[in-house]
TISELO-852883 format. One line per field, with one value per residue (C-alpha): z, y, x; residue number from 1. Coordinates in steps of 0.001 Angstrom, whole numbers. Layout:
<lumlums>
zz = Z_... $
yy = Y_... $
xx = X_... $
seq = NUM_... $
</lumlums>
This chain:
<lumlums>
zz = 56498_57787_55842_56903_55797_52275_51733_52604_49934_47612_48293_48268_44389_43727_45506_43757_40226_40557_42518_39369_36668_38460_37316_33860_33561_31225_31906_28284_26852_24096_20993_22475_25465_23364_22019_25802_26233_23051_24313_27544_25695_23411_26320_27807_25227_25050_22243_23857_26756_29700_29211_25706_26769_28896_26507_22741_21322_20362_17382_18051_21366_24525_27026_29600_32833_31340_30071_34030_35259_32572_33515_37385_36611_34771_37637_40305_39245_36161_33527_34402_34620_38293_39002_35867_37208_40626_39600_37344_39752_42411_39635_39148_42780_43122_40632_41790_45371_44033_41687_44429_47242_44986_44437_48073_49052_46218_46734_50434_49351_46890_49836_47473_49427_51441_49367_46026_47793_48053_44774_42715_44352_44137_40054_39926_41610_39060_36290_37393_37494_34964_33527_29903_29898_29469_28170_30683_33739_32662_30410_32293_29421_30064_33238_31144_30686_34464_35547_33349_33707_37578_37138_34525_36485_39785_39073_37099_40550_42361_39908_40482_44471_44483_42472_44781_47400_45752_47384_45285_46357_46192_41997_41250_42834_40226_37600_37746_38433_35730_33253_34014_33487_30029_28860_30490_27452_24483_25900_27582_24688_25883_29495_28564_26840_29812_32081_30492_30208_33999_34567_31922_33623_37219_36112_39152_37402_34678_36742_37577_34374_32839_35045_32626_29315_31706_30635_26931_26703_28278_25688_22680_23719_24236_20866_19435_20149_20455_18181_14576_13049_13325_12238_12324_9606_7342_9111_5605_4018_6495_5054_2675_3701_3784_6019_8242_8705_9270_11902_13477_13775_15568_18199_18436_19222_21344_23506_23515_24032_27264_26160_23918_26301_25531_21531_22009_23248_21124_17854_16607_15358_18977_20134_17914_18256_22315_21910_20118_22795_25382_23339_23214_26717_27048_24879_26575_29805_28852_27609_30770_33361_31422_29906_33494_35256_32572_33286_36210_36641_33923_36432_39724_41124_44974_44294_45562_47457_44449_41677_42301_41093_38600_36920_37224_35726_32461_32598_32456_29860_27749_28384_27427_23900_22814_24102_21895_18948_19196_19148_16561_14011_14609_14282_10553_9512_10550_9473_7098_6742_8896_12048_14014_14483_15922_17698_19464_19483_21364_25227_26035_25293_27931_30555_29522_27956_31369_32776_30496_32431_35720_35038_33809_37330_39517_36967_37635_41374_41666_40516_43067_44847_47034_46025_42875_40750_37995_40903_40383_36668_37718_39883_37668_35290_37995_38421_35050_34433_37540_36026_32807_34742_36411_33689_32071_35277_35318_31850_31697_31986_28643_26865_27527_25357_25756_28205_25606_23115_24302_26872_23017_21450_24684_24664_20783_21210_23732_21461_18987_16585_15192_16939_13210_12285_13855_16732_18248_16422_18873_21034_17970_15147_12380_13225_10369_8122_9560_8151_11453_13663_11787_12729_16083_17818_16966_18245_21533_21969_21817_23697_26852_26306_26393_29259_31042_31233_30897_30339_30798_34115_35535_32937_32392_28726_26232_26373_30166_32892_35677_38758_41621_43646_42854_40235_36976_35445_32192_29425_28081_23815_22366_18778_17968_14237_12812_12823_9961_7291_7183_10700_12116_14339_13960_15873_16483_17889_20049_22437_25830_28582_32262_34976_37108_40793_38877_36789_40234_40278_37148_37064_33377_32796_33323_30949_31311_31261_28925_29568_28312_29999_30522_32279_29508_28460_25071_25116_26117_26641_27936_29352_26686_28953_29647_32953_35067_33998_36895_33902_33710_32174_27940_27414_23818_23483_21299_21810_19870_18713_18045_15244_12415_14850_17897_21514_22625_26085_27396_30803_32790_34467_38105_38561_40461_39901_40082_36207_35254_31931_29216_26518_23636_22021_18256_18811_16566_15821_13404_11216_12541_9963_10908_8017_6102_5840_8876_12393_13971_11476_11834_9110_9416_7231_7345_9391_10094_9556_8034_8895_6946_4177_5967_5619_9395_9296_6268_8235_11133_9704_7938_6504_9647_12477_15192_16787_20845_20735_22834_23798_24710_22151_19587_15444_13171_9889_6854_4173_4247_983_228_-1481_-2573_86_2932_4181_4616_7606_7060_9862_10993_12751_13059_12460_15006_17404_16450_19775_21376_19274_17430_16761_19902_21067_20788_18875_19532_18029_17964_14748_15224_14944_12611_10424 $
yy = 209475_206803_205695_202312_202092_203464_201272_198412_198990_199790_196567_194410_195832_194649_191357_190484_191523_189576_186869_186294_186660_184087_181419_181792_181841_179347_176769_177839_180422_182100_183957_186270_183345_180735_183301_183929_180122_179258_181969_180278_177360_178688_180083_177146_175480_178235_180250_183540_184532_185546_189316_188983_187052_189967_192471_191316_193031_190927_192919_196039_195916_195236_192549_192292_192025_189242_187609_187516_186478_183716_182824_182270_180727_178148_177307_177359_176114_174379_176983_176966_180611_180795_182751_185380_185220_186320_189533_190424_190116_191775_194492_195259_195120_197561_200301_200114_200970_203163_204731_205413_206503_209328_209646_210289_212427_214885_214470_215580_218678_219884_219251_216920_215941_212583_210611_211890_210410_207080_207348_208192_205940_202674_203867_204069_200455_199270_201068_199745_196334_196032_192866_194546_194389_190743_189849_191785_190263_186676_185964_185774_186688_190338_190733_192431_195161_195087_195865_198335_200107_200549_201280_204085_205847_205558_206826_209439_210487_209762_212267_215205_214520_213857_217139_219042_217578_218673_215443_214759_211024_210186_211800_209349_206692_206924_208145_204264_202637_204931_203530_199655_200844_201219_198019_196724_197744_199170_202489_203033_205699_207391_207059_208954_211674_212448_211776_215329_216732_216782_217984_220710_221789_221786_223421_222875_223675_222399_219362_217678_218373_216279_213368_213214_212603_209621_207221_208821_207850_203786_203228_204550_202242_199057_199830_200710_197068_194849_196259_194683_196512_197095_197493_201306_201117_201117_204684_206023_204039_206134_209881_210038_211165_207545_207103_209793_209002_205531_206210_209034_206170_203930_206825_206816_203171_203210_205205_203125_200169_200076_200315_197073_194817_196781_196212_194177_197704_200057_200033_200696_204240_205331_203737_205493_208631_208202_207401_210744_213010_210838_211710_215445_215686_214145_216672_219647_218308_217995_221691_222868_221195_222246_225457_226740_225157_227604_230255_229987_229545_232713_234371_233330_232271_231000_226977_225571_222090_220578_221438_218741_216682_218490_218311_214650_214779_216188_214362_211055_212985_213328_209109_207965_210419_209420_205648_205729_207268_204440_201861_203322_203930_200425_198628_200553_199497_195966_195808_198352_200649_198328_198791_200766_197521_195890_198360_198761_194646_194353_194371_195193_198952_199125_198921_202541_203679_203314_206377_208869_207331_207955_211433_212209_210836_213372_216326_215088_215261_218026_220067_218978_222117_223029_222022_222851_220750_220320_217660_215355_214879_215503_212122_210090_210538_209028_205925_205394_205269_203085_200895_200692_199606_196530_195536_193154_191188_190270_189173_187405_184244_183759_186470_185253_182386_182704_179437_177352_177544_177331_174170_172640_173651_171857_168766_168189_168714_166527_163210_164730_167016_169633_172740_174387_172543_173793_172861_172775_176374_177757_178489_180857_180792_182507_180974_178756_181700_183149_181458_181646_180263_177653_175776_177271_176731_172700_172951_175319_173278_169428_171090_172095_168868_166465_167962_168533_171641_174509_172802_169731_169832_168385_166364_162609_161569_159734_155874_156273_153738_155011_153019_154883_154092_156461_154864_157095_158044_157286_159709_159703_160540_162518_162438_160744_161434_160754_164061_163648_161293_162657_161022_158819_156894_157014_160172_161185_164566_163663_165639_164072_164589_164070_162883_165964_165293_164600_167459_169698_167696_169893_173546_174827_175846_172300_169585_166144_163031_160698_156759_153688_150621_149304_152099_153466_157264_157531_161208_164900_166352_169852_171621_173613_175207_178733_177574_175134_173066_170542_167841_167615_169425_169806_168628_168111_166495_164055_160235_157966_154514_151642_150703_152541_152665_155184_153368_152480_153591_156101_157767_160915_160063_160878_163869_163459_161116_157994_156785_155046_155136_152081_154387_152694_155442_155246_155566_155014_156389_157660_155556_155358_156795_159504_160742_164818_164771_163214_163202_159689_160000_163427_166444_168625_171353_170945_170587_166771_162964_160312_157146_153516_153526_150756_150969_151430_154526_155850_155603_157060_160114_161970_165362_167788_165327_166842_164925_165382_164757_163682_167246_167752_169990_169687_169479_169104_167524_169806_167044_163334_161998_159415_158649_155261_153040_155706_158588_161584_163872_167435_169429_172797_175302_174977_172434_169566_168803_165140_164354_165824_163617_161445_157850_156078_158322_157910_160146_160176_160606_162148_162398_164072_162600_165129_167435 $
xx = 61534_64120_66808_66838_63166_64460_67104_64788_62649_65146_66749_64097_63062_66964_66521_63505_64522_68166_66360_64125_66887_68631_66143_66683_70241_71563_74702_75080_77118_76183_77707_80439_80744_82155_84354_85498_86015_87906_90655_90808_91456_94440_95625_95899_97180_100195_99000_99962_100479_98637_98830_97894_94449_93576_94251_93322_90525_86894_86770_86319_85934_88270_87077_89709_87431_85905_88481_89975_87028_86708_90156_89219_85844_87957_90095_87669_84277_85062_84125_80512_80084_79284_82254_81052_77252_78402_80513_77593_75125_77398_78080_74397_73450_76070_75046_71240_72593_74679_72097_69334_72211_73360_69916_68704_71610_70680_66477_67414_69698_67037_64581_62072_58782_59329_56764_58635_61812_60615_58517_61540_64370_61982_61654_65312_65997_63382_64800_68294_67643_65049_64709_63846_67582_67415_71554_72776_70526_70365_74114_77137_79601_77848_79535_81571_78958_77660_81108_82232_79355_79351_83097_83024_80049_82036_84797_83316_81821_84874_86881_84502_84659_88455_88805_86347_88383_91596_93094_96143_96229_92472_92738_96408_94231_91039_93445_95192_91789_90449_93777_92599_89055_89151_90206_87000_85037_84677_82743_85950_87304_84022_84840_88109_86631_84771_87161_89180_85784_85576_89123_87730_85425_86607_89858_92690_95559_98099_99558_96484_94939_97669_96862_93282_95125_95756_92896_92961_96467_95760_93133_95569_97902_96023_94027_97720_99218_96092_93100_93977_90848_87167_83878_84608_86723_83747_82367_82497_79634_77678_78601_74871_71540_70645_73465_72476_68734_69579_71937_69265_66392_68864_69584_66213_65766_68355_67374_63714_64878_63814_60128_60727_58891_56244_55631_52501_50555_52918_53562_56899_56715_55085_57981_60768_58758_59133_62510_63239_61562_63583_67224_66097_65541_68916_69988_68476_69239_73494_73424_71729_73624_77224_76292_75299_78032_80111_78555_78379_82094_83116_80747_82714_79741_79713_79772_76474_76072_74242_76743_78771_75556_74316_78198_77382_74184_75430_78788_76065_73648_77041_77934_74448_74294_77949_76928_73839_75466_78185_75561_73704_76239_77656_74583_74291_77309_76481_72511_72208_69371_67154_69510_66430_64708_67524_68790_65421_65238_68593_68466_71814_71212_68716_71879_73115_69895_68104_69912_67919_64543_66430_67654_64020_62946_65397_63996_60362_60447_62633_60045_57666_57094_54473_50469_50849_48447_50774_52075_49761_50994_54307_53848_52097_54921_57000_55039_54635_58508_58418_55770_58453_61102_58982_56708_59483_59150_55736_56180_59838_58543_56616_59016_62428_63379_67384_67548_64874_67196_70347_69384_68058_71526_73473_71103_71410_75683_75496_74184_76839_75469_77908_77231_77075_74069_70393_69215_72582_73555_71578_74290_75859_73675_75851_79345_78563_79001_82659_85665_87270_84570_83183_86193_87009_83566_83536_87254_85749_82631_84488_87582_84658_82537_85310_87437_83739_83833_81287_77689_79331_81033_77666_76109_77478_77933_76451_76485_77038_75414_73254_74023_72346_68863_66674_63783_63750_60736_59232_58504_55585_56636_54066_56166_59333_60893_64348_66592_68727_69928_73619_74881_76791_74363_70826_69684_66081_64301_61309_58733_57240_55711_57316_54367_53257_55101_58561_58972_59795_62765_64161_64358_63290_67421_68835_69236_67407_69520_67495_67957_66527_65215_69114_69799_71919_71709_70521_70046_69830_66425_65168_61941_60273_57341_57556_55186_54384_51465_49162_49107_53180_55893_56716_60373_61821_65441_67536_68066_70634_69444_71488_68878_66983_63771_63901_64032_60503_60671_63136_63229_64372_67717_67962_70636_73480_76778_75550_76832_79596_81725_81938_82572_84013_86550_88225_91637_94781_98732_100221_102679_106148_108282_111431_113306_113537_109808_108139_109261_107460_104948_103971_104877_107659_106564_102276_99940_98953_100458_99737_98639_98397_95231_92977_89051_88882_91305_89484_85903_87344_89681_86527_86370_85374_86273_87895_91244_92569_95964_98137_99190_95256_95223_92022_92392_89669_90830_90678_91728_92517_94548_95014_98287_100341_98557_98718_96428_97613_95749_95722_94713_93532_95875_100273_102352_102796_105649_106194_107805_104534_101823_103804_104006_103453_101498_97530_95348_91373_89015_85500_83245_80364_77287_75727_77569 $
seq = 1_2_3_4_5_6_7_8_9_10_11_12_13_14_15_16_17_18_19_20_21_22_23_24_25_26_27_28_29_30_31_32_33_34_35_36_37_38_39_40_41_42_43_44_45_46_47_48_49_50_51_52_53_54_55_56_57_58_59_60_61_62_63_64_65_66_67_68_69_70_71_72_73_74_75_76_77_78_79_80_81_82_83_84_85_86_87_88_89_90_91_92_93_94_95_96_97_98_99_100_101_102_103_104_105_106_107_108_109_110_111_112_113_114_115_116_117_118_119_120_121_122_123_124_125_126_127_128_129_130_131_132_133_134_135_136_137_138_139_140_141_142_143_144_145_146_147_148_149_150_151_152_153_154_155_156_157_158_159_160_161_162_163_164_165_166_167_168_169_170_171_172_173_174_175_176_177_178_179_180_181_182_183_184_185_186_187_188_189_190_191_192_193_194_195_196_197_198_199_200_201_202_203_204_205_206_207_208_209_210_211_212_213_214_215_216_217_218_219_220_221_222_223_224_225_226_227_228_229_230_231_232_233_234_235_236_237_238_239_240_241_242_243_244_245_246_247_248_249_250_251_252_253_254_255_256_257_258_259_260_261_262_263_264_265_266_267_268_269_270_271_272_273_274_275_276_277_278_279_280_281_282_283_284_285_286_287_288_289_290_291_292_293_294_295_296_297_298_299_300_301_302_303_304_305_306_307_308_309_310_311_312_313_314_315_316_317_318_319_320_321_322_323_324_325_326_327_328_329_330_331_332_333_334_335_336_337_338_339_340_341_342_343_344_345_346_347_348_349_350_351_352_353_354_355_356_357_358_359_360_361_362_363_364_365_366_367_368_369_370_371_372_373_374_375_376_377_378_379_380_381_382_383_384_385_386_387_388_389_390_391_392_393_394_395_396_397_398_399_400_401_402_403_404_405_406_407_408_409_410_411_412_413_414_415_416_417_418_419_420_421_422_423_424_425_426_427_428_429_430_431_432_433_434_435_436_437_438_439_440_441_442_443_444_445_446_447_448_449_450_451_452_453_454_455_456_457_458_459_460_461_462_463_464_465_466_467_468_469_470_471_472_473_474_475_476_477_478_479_480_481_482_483_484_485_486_487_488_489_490_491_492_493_494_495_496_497_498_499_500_501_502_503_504_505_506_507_508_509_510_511_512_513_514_515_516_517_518_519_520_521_522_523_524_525_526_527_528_529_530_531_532_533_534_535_536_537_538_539_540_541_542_543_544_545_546_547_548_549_550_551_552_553_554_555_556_557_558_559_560_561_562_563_564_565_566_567_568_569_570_571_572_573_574_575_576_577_578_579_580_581_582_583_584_585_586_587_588_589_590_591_592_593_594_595_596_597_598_599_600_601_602_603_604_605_606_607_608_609_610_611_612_613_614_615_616_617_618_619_620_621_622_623_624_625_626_627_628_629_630_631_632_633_634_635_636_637_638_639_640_641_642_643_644_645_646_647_648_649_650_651_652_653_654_655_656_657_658_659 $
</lumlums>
């Protein structure tokens, strides 16, 4: 067999799997993303400094890759995520190659029959890019996972080689890499542990064993000055029987999670139950491949060509049990006794759960030997895992609803509903209920809308003109209902249909500019069919109406930049008053000003409005006062610099429409 001719179809199964991800990705982030954006913006608006946004903690968890690619995607593509989507797909590219190249060096040691070769490398490109791992493949923010994983498995290969090696350069060089590595993410206290576990068992003296405690010793540190507490801290509720089990049938979903995609045939105790034999055969397969390598060592056994890989194989065994029993007991302490169902429900675990399936594949063909008939099974096994790995693409289209939502939560921000109210939660669903976020994401979200930024570094705003030649096409409205009584404007949800030739024109992840017949946008709209239909496309969206009936006939904007602004924004200043209190009319000692008690100031500073000042930093107001004919703003976060924002200086600013 060729190499080229592997590698071909190796890369092809890549290819097509990243090829097909890429049409769902969102320009949306979600959950963790806006968390990832809102430190970008404190950042920029000289909260801390640069070396603290790498290194803080998201909880329990360090983020710092992302955080530096978050950090370039802002400056070069307008935080849009492309820079994000590109590392992650480059990330998982990279570990498939790297997956099935370790892979076919080891199948041709072992001597494994050609056909096996090509069987079990195509299963472990399959496996590697599955789309069952749905965050991972289609969410930028989990570049953060795509990267750390490829660099914690390299360089727990490049340890063992530069240790076989005994180059002392090529071990100081992963040793430093290794040091960065594990503020990448929050499996890098495992990566540590293993790193001395290698060193352990490949012994080369008291010097270079030191140089493990490196990694150990970067991740104490980092969680030492950055990691303010965790979800760990409550480990103890876990110490019952209850406790235990609980934790037991998460392991056990974790390690099925891969099979998830497959719920509609198996039921969820087949599943669990498959998931158990899987994390045994982890198990069995971490004692064999160190207790040998032990033995074999106390023994002074010749070193063979293949122990190198089978060092490796138990070193990974060893990452994917203490991964797994991370996951596990923190989705307990999160869900409760439950947590098996989500653990098995959450696709991220498939992206280190994946390498049990692939270390089941080398055992399988390994022991392909001669014409035994056992083979035959043997094989089938190996196709079936195969057929795992690539069922999730035949059905990602009608499973993955990610993009649906998330283009509904941008389109209903867009006409101005609070992103803490539903449709537009989608993009974070329980923020509402932390005391830190229901303020911060409004603040994140109007910060990235109004700068255009993120969704909207493409998408022209509301009230907007479009100017350009192109005819836009009209909607046919299937239903048309008012959203909410508690708005600013009148704002109603609608459904349509857009004529079969123009829906081409929009891919199912981009947002539909909604006009009326003026030409003026009106609204946000998005495509809600999971296919493409002969008789046109489903879209659902959000128009704005001047009037307590919805527009008559509205229309799909053209893309492209062909609108101009006559926005008509609420601005005002804050009263002009210096003396032991105020500082141009804005507080020395709280947060806020105060302005002059008018009805127009009183219908513009509302409860939950959020303010861009002239700093370009965003407030939302916590209280307005009123006292002795003035109003008194109170306002979330520091104190103000009155020089900055005060009195001449204009303040905008922007109610939402639905709160």
């Amino acid at each position: 067999m060729k190499e080229k001719n592997y590698y071909l179809i190796v890369a092809l199964v890549i290819a097509t799997n990243i090829f097909i991800a890429l049409q769902y990705v969102s320009i949306s982030p979600l959950v963790d993303g806006w968390a990832v954006w809102n430190r970008v913006m404190l950042l920029n608006f000289n909260e801390f400094s640069f070396v603290d946004y790498l290194l803080m903690f998201f909880g329990a968890h360090p983020h710092s890759i992302v955080m530096m690619l978050a950090w370039i995607d802002y400056h070069l593509s307008n935080a849009n995520q492309i820079t994000l989507a590109v590392a992650a797909y480059i990330a998982i590219a990279a570990f498939a190659l790297f997956c099935t190249q370790r892979y076919l060096i080891w199948a041709k040691k072992v001597e494994v029959p050609r056909y096996a070769i090509i069987l079990g490398g195509v299963a472990i490109a399959l496996l590697a890019t599955t789309l069952a791992d749905q965050q991972v493949m289609t969410i930028p923010f989990q570049a953060v996972l795509a990267i750390s994983r490829l660099s914690y498995i390299v360089l727990l290969w490049a340890l063992i080689r530069s240790l076989r090696d005994g180059s002392a350069l090529n071990l100081l060089i992963v040793t430093l890499l290794s040091c960065l590595a594990v503020t990448f993410h929050g499996s890098g206290p495992i990566f540590s542990l293993l790193f001395i576990t290698v060193h352990c068992m490949m012994y080369k003296g008291f010097w270079r064993f030191l140089t493990a405690l490196g990694p150990l010793a970067a991740t104490m540190l980092h969680s030492y000055f950055y990691k303010s507490g965790g979800e760990l801290n409550s480990i103890t509720s876990l110490i019952s029987w209850g406790g235990f089990t609980s934790v037991l049938k998460s392991i056990f979903a974790y390690f099925a999670s891969l099979l998830f995609p497959l719920h509609g045939f198996l039921n969820e105790n087949i599943l669990l139950l498959i998931g158990a034999v899987v994390f045994l055969f982890v198990v069995c397969l971490a004692c064999y491949c160190i207790l040998t390598l032990i033995s074999d060592r106390f023994k002074k056994r010749e070193i063979s060509n293949t122990d190198d890989e089978k060092l490796f194989a138990g070193i990974l065994s060893l990452f994917i049990l203490l991964s797994g029993l991370a996951a596990a007991i923190l989705m307990t302490i999160r869900v409760g006794p439950d947590s098996y169902k989500a653990t098995l429900a959450t696709p991220r675990y498939v992206a280190y759960s994946l390498l049990a399936y692939a270390l089941a594949v080398c055992v399988l063909v390994r022991s392909l030997k001669g014409k035994d008939i056992r083979n035959t099974l043997k094989t089938s096994l190996v196709i079936l895992i195969g057929i795992v790995g690539i069922y999730p693409t035949f059905t990602f289209k009608s499973d993955y609803q990610y993009d649906n939502d998330l283009n509904k939560a941008i389109a209903a921000i867009s006409v101005g509903i609070s992103p803490l109210t539903a449709p537009a939660d989608g993009i974070w669903p329980s923020a509402k209920e932390d005391w830190y976020w229901v303020n911060a994401l409004p603040q994140t979200v109007t910060y990235l809308k109004e700068e255009k930024l993120g969704p909207w570094s493409m998408l022209p705003s509301l009230h907007q003109f479009y100017m350009g030649k192109q005819k836009p096409k009209l909607i046919t409205i299937s239903s048309n209902s008012k959203f909410s009584t508690n708005c600013n404007g009148n704002v109603f949800q609608f459904s349509g249909t857009l004529p079969a030739p123009q829906h081409n024109r929009f891919f199912r992840n981009e947002i539909i500019t909604i006009i009326d017949a003026a030409n003026k946008i009106i609204g946000f709209a998005t495509q809600i069919d999971s296919q493409r239909r002969s008789d046109g496309v489903n879209i659902q969206g959000y128009i704005v109406s001047t009037t307590a009936l919805p527009t008559e006939q509205i229309y799909a904007g053209p893309t492209g930049d062909f609108y101009i602004s006559k926005d008509k924004v609420d601005l005002l200043t804050t009263y002009n008053l210096t003396d032991q209190n105020f500082l141009k009319g804005v507080a020395r000692s709280w947060p806020g000003f105060f302005v002059e008690d008018t009805a127009e100031n009183r219908n513009m500073l509302t409860l939950g409005s959020i303010l861009k000042l002239s700093d370009g930093s965003y407030r939302t107001i916590t209280d307005p006062i009123i006292a002795n004919g003035f109003l008194n703003i109170y306002l979330s976060g520091a104190t103000l610099d009155g020089e900055a924002v005060g009195y001449p200086k204009p303040i905008k600013v922007i109610k939402t429409t639905c709160k």
